[in-house]
Steps between C-alpha positions, in 0.01 A plus 500: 500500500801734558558533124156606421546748740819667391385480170125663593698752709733589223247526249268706730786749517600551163080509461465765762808684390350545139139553627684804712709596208190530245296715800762721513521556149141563446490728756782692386465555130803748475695126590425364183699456167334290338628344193785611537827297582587717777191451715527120435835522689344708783217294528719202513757665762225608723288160533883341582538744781121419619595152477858556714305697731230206562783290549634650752185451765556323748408092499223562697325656213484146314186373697260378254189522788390821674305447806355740686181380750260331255621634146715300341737629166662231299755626321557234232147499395409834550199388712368705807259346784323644797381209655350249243410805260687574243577845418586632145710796460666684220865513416578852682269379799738168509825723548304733781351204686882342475700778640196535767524140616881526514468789724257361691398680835717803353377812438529548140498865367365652219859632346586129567224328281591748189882437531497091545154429337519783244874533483397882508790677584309815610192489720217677257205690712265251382239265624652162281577321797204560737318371182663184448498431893148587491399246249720253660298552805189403325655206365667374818321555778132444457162656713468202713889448565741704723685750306923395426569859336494770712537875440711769748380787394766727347758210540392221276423166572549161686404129385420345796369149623173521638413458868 
């Protein structure tokens, strides 16, 4: 099993380090050379340095199951449980729900979320992040259940186990 999870690890980083890389670029359209030789190179020299940069987390970061209380986030199959339900997210709520669970009973800020989820390297004076948390929310922690995401106001947030 230790080879499938090198190799999902490795492949997850070179995956996230180009998912990063093409963010960044659409977001930053003065980045872009496109068709042109020279922005091949940069493009190519930039996802290397994501990738050298992802390699140089600590082991640690190599878990392919998040647990935190009842939700569940298997890394290899991209799957995410709260209890027996089964909770489908989108791609950019998979990278916020991962950094949350990794920094589980932290307080996560704001300017945090838009420099590791975002890869933002300014914080913009907008409302993108209460958003996506928002809609998380709705997806995570249902009417009837105790809530996991919790807001301090003017802070940010915590992902918490329930009591």
């Amino acid at each position: 099993m230790e080879p499938v999870r090198n190799f999902y690890w490795k492949s997850t980083m070179i995956s996230t380090a180009f998912d990063s890389l093409l963010d960044a670029r659409q977001s930053s359209p003065q980045n872009t050379s496109a068709g042109t030789d020279m922005g091949d190179i940069a493009l190519v020299a930039e996802l290397l340095a994501r990738v050298e940069a992802l390699l140089r987390r600590p082991a640690d970061s190599r878990e392919t199951v998040l647990s935190v209380g009842p939700l569940r986030f298997d890394l290899l199959t991209r799957t995410v449980t709260r209890g027996e339900r089964t909770i489908r997210l989108l791609p950019r709520e998979f990278t916020l729900l991962e950094y949350m669970m990794r920094h589980k009973d932290q307080l996560v800020t704001r300017a945090a979320l838009f420099t590791e989820v975002w890869n933002y390297k300014f914080v913009p004076q907008s409302n993108l992040v209460d958003v996506h948390i928002g809609r998380l929310r709705r997806k995570i922690d249902r009417r009837d259940e105790p809530p996991m995401i919790l807001s301090v106001r003017g802070q940010g947030f915590v992902l918490r186990a329930p009591l």
